[in-house]
Biopython code that builds the backbone (N, CA, C, O; Angstrom):
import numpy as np
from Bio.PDB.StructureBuilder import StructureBuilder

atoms = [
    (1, "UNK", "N", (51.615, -95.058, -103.360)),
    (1, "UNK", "CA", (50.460, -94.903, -104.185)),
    (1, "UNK", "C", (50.844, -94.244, -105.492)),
    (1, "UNK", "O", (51.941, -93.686, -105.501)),
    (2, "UNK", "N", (50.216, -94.221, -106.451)),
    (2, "UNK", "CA", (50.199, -94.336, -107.786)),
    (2, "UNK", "C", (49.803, -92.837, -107.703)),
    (2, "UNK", "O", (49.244, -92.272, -106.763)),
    (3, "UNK", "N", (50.266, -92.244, -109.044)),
    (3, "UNK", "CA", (49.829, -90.530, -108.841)),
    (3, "UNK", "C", (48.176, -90.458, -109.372)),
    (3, "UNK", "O", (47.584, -89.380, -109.438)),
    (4, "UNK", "N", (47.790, -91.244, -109.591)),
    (4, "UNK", "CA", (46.294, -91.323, -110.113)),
    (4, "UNK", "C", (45.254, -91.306, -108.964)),
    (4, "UNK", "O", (44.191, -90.693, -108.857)),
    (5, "UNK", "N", (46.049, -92.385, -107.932)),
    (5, "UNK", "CA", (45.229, -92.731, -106.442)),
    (5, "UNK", "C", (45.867, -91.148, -105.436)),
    (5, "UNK", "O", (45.511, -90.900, -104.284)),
    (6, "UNK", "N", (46.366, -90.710, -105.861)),
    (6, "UNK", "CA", (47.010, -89.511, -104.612)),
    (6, "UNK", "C", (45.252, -88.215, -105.132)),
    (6, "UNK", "O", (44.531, -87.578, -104.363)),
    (7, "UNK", "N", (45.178, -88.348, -106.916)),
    (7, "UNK", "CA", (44.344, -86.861, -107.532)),
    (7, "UNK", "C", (43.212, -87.593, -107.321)),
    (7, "UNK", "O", (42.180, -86.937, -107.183)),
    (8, "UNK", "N", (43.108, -89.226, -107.237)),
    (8, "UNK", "CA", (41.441, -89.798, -106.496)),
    (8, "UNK", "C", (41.062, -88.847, -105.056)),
    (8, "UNK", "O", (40.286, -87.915, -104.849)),
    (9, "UNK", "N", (41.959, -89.544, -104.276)),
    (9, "UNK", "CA", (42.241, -88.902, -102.779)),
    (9, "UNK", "C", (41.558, -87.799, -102.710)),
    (9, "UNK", "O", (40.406, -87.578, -102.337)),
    (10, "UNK", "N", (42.548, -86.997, -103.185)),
    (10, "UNK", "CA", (42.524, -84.874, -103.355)),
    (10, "UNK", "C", (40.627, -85.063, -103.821)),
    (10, "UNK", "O", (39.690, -84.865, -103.048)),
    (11, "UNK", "N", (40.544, -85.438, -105.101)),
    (11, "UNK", "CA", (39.219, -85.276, -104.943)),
    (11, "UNK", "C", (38.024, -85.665, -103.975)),
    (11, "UNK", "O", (36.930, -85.108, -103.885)),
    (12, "UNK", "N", (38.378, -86.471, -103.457)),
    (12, "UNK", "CA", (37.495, -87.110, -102.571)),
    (12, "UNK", "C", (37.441, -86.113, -101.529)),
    (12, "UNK", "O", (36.433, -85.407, -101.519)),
    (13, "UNK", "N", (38.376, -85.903, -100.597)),
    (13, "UNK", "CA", (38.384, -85.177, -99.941)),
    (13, "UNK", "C", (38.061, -83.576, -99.977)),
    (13, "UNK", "O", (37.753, -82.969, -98.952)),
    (14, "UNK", "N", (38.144, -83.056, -101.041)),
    (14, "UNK", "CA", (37.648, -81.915, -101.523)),
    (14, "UNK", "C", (36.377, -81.784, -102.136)),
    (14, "UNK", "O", (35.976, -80.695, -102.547)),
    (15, "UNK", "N", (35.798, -82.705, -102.211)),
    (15, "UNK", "CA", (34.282, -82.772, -102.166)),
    (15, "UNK", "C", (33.569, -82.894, -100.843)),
    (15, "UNK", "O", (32.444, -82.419, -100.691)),
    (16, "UNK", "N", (34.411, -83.718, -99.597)),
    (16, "UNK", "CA", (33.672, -84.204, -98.573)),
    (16, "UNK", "C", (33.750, -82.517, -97.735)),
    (16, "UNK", "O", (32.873, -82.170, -96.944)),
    (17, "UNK", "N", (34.798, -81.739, -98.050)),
    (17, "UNK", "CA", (35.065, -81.014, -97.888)),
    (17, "UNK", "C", (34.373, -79.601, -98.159)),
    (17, "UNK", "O", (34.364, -78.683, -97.339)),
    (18, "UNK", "N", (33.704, -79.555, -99.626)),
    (18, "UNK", "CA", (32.782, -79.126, -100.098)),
    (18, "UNK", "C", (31.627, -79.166, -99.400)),
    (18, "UNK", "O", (31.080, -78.173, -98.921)),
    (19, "UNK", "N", (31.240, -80.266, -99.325)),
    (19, "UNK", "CA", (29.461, -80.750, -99.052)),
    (19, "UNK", "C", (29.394, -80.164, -97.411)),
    (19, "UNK", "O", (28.386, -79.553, -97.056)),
    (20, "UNK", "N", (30.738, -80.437, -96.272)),
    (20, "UNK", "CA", (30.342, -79.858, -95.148)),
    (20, "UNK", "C", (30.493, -78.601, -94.976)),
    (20, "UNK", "O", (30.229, -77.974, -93.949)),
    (21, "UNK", "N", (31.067, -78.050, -96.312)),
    (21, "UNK", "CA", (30.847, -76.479, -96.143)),
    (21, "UNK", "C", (29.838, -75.937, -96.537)),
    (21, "UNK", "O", (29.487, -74.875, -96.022)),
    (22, "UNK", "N", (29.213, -76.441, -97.406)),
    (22, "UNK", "CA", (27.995, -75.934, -98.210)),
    (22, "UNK", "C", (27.380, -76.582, -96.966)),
    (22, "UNK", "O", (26.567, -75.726, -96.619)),
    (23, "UNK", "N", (27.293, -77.549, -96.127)),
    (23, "UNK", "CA", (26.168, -77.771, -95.032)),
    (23, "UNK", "C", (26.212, -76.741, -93.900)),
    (23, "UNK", "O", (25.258, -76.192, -93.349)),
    (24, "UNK", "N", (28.027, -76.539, -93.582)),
    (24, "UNK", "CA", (28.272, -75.512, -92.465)),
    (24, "UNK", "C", (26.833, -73.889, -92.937)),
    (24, "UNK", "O", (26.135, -73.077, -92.330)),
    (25, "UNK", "N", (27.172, -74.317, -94.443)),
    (25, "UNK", "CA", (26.745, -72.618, -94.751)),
    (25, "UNK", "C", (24.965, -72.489, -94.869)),
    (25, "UNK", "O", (24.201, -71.576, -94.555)),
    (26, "UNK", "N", (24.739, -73.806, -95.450)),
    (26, "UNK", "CA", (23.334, -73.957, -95.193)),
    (26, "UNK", "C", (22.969, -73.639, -93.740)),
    (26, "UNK", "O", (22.311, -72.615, -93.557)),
    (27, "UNK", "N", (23.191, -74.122, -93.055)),
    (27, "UNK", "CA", (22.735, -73.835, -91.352)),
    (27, "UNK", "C", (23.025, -72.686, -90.855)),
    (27, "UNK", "O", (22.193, -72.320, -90.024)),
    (28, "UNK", "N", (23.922, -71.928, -91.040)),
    (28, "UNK", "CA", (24.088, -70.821, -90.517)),
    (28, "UNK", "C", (23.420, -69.871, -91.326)),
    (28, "UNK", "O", (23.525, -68.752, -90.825)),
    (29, "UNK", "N", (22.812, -69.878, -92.321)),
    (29, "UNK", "CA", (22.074, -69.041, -93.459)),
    (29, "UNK", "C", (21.228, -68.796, -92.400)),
    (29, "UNK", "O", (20.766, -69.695, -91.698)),
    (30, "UNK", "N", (20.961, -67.398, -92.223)),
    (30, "UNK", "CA", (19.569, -67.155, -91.506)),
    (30, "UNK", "C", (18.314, -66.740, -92.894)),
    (30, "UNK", "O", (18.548, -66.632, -94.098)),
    (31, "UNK", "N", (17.287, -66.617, -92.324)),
    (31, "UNK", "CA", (16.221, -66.334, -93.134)),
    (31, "UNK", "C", (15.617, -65.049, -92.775)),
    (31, "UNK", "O", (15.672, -64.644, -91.614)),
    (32, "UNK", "N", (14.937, -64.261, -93.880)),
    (32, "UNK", "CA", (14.281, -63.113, -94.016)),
    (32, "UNK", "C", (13.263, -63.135, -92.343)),
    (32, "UNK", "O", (13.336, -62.092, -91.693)),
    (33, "UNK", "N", (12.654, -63.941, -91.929)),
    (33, "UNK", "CA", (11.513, -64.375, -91.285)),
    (33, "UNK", "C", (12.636, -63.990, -89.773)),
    (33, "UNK", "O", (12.645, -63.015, -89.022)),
    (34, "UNK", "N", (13.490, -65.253, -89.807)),
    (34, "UNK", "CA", (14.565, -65.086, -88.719)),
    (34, "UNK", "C", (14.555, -63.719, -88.042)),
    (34, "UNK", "O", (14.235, -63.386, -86.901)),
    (35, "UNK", "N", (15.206, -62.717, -89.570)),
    (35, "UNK", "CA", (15.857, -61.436, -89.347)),
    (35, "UNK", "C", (14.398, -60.414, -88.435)),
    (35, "UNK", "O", (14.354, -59.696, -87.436)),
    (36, "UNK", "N", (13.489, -60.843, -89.375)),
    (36, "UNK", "CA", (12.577, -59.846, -88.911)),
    (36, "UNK", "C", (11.704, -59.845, -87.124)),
    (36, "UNK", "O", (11.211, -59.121, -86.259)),
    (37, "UNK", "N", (12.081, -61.503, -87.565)),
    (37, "UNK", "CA", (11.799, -61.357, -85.849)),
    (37, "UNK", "C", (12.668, -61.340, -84.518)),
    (37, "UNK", "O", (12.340, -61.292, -83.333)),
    (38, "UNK", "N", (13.953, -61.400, -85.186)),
    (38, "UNK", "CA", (15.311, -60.692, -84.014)),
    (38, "UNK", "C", (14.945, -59.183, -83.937)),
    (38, "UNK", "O", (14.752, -58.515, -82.921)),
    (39, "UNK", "N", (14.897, -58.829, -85.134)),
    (39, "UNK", "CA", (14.472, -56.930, -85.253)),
    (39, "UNK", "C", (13.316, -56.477, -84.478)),
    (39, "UNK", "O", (13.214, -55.318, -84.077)),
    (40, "UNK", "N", (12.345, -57.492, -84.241)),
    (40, "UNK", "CA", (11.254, -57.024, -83.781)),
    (40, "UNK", "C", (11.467, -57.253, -81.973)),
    (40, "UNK", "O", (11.310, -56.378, -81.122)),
    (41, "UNK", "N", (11.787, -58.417, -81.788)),
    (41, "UNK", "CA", (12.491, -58.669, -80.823)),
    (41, "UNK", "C", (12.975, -57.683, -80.348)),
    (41, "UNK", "O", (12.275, -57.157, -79.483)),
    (42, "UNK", "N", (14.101, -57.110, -80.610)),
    (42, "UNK", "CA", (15.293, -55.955, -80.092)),
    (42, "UNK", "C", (14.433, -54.827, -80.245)),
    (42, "UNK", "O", (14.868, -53.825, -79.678)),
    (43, "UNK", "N", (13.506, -54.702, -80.750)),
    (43, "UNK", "CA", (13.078, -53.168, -80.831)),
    (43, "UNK", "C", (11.750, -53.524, -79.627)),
    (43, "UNK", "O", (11.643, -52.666, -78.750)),
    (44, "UNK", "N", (10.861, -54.598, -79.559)),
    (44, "UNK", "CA", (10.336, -54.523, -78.344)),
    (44, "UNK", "C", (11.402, -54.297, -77.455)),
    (44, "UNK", "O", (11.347, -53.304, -76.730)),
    (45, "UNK", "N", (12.287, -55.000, -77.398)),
    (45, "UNK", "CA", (13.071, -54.702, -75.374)),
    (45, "UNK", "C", (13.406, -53.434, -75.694)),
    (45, "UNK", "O", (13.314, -52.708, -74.704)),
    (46, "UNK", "N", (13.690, -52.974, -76.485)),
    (46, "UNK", "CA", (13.867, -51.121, -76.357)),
    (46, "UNK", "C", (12.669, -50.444, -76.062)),
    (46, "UNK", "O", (12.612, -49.748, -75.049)),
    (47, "UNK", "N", (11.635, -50.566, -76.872)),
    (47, "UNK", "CA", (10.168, -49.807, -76.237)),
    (47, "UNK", "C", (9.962, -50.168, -74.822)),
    (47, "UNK", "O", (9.423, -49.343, -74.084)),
    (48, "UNK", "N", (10.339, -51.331, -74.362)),
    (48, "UNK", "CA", (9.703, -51.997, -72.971)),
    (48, "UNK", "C", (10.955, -50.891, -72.125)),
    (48, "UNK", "O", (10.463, -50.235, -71.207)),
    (49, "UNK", "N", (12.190, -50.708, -72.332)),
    (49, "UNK", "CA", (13.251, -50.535, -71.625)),
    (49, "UNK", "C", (13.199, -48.699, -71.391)),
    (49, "UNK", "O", (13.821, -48.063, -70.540)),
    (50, "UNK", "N", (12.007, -48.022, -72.716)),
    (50, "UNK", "CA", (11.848, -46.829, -72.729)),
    (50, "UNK", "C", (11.140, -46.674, -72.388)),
    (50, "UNK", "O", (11.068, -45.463, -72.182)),
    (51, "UNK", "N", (10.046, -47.319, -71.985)),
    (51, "UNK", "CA", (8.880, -47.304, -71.272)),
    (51, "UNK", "C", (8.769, -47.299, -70.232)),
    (51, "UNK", "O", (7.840, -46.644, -69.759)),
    (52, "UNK", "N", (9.747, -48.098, -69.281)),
    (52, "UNK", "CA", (9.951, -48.486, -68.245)),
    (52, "UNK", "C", (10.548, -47.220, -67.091)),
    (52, "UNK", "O", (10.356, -46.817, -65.943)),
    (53, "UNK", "N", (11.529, -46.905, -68.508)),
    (53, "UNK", "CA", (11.936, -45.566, -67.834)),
    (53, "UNK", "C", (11.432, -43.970, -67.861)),
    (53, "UNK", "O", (11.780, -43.021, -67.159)),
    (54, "UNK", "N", (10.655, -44.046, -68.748)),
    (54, "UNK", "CA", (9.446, -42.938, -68.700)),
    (54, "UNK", "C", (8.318, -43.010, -67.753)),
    (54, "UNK", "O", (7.537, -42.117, -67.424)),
    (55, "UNK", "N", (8.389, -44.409, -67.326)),
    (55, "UNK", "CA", (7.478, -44.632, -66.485)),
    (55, "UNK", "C", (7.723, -44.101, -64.708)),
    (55, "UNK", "O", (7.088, -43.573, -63.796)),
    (56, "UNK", "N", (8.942, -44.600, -64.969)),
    (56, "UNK", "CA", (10.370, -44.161, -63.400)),
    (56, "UNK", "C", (10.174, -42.664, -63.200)),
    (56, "UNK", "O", (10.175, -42.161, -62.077)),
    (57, "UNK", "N", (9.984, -41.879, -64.465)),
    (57, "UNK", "CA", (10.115, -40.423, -64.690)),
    (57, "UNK", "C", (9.119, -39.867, -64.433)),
    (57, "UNK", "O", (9.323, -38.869, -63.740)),
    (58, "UNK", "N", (7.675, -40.122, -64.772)),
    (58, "UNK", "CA", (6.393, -39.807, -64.678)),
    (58, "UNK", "C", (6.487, -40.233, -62.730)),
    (58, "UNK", "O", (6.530, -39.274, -61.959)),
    (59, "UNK", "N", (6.499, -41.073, -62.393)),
    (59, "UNK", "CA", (6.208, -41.274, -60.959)),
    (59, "UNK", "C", (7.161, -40.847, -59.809)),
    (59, "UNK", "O", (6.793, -41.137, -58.671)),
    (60, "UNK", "N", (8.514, -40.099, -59.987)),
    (60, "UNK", "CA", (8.748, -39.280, -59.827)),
    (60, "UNK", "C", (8.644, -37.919, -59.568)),
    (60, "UNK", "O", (8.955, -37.415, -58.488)),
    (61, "UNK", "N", (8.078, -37.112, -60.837)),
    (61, "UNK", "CA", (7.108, -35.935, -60.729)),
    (61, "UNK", "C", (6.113, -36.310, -60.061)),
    (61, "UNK", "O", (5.590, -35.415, -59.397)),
    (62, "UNK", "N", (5.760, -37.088, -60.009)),
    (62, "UNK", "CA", (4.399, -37.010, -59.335)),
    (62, "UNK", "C", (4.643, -37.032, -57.540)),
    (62, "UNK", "O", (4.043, -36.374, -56.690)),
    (63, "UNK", "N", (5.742, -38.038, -57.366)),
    (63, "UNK", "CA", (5.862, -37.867, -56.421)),
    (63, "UNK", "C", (6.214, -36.658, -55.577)),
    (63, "UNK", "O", (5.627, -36.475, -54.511)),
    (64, "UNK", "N", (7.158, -35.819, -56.016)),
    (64, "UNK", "CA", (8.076, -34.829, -55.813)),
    (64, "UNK", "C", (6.331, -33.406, -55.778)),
    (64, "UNK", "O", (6.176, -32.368, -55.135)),
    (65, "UNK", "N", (5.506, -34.056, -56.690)),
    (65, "UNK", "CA", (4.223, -32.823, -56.721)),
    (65, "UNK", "C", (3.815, -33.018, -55.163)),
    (65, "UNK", "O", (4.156, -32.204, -54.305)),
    (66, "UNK", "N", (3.006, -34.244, -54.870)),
    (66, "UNK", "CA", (2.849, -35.071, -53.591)),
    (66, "UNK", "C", (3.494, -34.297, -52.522)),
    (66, "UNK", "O", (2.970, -33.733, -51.562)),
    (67, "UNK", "N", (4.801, -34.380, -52.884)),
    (67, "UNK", "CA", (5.499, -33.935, -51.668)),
    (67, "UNK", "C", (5.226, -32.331, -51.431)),
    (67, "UNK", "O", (4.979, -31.867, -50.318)),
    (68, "UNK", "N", (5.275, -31.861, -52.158)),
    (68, "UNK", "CA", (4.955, -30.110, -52.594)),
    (68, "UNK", "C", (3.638, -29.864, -51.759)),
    (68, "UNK", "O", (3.457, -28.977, -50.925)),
    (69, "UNK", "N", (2.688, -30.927, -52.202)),
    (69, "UNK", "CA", (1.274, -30.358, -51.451)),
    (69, "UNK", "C", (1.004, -30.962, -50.272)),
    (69, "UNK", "O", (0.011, -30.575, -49.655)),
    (70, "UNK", "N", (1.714, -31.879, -49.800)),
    (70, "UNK", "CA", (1.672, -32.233, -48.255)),
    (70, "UNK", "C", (2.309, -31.531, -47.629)),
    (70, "UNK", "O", (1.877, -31.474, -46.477)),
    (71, "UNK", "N", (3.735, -30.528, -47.909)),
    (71, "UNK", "CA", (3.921, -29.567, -47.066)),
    (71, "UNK", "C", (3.181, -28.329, -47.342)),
    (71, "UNK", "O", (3.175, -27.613, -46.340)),
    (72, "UNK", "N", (2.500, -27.775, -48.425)),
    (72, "UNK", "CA", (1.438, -26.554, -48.412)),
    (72, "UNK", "C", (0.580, -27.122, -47.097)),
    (72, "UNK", "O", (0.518, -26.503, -46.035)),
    (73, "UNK", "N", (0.110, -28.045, -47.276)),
    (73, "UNK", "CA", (-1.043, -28.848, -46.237)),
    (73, "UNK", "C", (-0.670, -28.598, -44.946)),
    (73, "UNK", "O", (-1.348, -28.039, -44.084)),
    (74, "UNK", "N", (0.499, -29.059, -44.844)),
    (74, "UNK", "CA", (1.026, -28.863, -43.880)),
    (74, "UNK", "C", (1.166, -27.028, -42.927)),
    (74, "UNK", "O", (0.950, -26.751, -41.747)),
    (75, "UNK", "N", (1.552, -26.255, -43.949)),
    (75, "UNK", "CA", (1.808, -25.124, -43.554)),
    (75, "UNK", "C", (0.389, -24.526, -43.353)),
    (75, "UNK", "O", (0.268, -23.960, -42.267)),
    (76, "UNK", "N", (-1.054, -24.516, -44.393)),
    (76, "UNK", "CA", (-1.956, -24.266, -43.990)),
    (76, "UNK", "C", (-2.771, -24.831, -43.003)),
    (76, "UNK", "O", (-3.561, -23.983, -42.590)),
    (77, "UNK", "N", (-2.937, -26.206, -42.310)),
    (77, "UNK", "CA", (-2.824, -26.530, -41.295)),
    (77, "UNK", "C", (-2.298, -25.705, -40.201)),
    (77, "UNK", "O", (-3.114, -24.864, -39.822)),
    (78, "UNK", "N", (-1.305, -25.699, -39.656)),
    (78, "UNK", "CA", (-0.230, -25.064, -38.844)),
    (78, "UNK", "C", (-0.805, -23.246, -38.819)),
    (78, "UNK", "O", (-0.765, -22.606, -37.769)),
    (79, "UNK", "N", (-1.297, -22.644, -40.107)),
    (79, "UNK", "CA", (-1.933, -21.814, -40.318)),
    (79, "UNK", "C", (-3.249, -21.334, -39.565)),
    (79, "UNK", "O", (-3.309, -20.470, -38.691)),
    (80, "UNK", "N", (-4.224, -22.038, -40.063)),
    (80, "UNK", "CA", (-5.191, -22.757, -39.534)),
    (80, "UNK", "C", (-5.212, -22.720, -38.406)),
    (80, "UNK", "O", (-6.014, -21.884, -37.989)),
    (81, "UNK", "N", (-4.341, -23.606, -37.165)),
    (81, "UNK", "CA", (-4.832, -23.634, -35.866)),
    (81, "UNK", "C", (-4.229, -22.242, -35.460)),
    (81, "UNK", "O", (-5.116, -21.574, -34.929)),
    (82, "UNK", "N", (-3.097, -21.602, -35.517)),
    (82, "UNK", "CA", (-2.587, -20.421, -34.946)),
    (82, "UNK", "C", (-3.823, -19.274, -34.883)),
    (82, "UNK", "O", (-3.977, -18.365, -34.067)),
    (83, "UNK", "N", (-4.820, -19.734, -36.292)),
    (83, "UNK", "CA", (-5.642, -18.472, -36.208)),
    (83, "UNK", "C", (-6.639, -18.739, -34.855)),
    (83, "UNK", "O", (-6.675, -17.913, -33.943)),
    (84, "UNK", "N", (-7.476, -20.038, -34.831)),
    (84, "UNK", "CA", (-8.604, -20.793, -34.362)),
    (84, "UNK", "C", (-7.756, -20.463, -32.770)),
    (84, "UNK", "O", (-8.492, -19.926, -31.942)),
    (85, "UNK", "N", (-6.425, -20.717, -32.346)),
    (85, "UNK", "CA", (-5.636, -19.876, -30.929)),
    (85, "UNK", "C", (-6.188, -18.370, -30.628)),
    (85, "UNK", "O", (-6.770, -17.936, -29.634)),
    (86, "UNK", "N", (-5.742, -17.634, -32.017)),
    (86, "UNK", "CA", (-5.878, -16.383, -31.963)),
    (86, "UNK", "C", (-7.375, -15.664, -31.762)),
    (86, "UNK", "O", (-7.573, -14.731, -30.984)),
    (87, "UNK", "N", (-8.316, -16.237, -32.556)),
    (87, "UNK", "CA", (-9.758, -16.305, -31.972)),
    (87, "UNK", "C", (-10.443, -16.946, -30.880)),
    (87, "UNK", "O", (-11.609, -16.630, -30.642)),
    (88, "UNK", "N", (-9.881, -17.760, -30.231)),
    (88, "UNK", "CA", (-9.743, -17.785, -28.890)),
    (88, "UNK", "C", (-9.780, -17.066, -27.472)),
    (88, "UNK", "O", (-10.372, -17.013, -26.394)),
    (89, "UNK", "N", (-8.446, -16.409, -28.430)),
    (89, "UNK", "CA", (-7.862, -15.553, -27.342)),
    (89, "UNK", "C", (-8.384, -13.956, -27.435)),
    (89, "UNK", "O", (-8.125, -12.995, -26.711)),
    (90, "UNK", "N", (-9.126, -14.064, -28.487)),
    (90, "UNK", "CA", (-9.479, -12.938, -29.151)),
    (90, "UNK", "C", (-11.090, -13.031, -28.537)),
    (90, "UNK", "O", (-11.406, -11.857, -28.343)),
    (91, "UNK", "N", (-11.968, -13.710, -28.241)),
    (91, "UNK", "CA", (-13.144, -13.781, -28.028)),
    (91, "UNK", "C", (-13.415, -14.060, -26.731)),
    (91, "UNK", "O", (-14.608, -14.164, -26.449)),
    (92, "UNK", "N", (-12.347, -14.258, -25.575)),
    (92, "UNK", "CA", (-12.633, -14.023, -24.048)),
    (92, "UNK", "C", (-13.669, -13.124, -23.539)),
    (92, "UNK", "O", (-13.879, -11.983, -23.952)),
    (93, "UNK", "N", (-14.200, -13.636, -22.757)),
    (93, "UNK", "CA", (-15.413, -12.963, -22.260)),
    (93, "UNK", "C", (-14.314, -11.536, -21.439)),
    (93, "UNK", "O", (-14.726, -10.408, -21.711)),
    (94, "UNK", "N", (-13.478, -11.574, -20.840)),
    (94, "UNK", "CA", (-12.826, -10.939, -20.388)),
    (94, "UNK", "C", (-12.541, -10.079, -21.113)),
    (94, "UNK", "O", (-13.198, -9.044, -21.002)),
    (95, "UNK", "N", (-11.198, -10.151, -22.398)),
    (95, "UNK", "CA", (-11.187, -8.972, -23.298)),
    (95, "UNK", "C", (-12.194, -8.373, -24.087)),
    (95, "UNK", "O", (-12.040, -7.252, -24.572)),
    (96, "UNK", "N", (-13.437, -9.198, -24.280)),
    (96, "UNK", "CA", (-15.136, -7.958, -24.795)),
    (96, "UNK", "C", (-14.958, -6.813, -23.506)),
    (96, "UNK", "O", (-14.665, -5.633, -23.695)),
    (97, "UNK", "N", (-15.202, -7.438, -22.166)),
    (97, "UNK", "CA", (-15.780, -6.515, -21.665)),
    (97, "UNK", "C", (-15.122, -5.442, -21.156)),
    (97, "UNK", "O", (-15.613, -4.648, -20.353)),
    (98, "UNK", "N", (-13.509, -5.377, -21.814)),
    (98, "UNK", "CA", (-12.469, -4.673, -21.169)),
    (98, "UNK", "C", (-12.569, -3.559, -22.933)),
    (98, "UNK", "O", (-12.434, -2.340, -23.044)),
    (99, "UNK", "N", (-12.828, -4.537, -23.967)),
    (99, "UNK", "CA", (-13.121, -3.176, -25.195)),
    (99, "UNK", "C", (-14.479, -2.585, -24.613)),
    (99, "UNK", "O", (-14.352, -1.391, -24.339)),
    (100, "UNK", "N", (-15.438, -2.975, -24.413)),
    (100, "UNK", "CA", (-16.809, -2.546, -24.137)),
    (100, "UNK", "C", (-16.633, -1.641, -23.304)),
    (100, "UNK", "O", (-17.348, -0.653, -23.470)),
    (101, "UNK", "N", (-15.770, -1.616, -22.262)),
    (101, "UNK", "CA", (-15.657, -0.857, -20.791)),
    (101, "UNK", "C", (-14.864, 0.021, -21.867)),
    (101, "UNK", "O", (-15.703, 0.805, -22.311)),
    (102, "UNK", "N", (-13.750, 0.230, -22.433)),
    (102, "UNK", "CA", (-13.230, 0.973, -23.299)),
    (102, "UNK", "C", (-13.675, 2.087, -24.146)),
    (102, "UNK", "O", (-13.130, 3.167, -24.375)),
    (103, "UNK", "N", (-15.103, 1.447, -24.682)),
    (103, "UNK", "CA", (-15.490, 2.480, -25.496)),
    (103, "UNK", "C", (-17.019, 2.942, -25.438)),
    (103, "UNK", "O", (-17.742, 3.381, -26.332)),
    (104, "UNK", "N", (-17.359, 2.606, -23.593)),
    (104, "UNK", "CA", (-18.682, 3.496, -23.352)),
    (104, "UNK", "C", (-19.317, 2.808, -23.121)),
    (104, "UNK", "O", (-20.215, 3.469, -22.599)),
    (105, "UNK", "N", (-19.766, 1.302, -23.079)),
    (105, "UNK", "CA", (-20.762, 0.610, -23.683)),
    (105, "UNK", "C", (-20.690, 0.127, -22.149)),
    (105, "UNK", "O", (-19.657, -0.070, -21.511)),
    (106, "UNK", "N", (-22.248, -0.046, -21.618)),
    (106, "UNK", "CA", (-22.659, -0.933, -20.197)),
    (106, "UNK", "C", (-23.584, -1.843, -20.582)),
    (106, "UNK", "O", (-24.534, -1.848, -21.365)),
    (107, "UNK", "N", (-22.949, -2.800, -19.658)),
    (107, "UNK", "CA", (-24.333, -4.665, -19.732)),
    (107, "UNK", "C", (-25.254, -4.074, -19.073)),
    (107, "UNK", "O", (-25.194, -3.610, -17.935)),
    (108, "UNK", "N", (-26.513, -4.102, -20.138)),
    (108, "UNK", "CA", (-27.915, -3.899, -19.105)),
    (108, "UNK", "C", (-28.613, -4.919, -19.057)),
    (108, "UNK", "O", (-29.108, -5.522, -20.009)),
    (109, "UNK", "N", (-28.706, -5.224, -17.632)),
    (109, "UNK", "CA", (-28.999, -6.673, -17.761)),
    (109, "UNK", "C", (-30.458, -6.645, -18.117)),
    (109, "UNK", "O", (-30.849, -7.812, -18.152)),
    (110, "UNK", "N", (-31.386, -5.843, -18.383)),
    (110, "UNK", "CA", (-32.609, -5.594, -18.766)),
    (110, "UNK", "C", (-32.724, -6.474, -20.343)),
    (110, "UNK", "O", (-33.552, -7.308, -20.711)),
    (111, "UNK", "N", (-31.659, -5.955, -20.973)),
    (111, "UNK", "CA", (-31.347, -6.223, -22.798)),
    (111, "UNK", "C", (-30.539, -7.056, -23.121)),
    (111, "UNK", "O", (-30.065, -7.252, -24.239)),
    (112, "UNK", "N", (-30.250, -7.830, -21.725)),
    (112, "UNK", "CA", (-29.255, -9.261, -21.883)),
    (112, "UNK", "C", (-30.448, -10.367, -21.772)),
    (112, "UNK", "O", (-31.228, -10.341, -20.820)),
    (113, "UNK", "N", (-30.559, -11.595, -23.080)),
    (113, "UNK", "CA", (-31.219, -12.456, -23.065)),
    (113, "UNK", "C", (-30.536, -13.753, -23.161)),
    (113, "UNK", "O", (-29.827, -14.134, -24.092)),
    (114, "UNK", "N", (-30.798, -14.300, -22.224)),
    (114, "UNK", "CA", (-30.002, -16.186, -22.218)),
    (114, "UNK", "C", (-30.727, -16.782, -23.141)),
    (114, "UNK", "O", (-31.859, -16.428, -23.468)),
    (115, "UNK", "N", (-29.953, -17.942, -23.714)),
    (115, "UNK", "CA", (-30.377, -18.454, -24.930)),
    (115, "UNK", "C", (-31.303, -19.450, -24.529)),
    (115, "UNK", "O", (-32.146, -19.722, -25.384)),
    (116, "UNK", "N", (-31.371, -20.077, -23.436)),
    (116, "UNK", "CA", (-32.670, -20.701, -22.819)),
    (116, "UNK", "C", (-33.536, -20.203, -22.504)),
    (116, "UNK", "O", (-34.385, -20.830, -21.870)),
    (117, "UNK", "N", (-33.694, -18.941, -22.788)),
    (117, "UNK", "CA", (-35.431, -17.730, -22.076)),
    (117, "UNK", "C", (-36.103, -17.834, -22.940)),
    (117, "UNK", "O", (-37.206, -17.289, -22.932)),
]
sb = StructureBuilder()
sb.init_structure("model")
sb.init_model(0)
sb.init_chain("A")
sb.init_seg("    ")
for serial, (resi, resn, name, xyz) in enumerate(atoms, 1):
    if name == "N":
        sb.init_residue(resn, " ", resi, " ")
    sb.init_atom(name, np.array(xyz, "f"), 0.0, 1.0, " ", f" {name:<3s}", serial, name[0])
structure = sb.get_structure()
């Protein structure tokens, strides 16, 4: 080839060369619009991902409170019946009449009234 057809060539090819770069670059150009909604994008999954885990955190405490007042419950319960034992054992017709006999006091059956009379 002729040195005229070699600098045809070169040009040709360095235009075709051109145009798919300027196309490569057109397409990969992102846009203002693009950007803002990748940004918005990524910053929702972060609120959702901080949320999620504040959320883990809050129900936690709460649980761990839960747990706190089912064993108070627990212990006042347990409380509770030991006394309802102790008044029991405390209100026998037997131990009245062994304080009563104790400190002077006689059943007259004159001033004893049944709750059916």
């Amino acid at each position: 080839m002729s040195n005229l057809a070699v600098k045809y060539k070169k040009q040709e090819s360095g235009i075709e060369a051109t145009q798919n770069a300027s196309t490569s670059v057109q397409s990969a150009k992102v846009t203002v619009i693009e950007k803002l909604l990748y940004t918005a994008f990524v910053a929702f999954l972060l609120y959702v991902a901080i949320a999620f885990i504040g959320n883990k955190a809050a129900l936690y405490q709460v649980n761990t409170e839960v747990s706190q007042l089912q064993k108070q419950i627990d212990k006042q319960l347990q409380t509770n019946s030991d006394l309802k034992a102790e008044v029991e054992l405390l209100s026998r017709y037997e131990r009245i009449a062994e304080v009563a006999a104790r400190l002077g006091m006689t059943i007259d059956a004159n001033n004893v009234k049944g709750i059916g009379q």
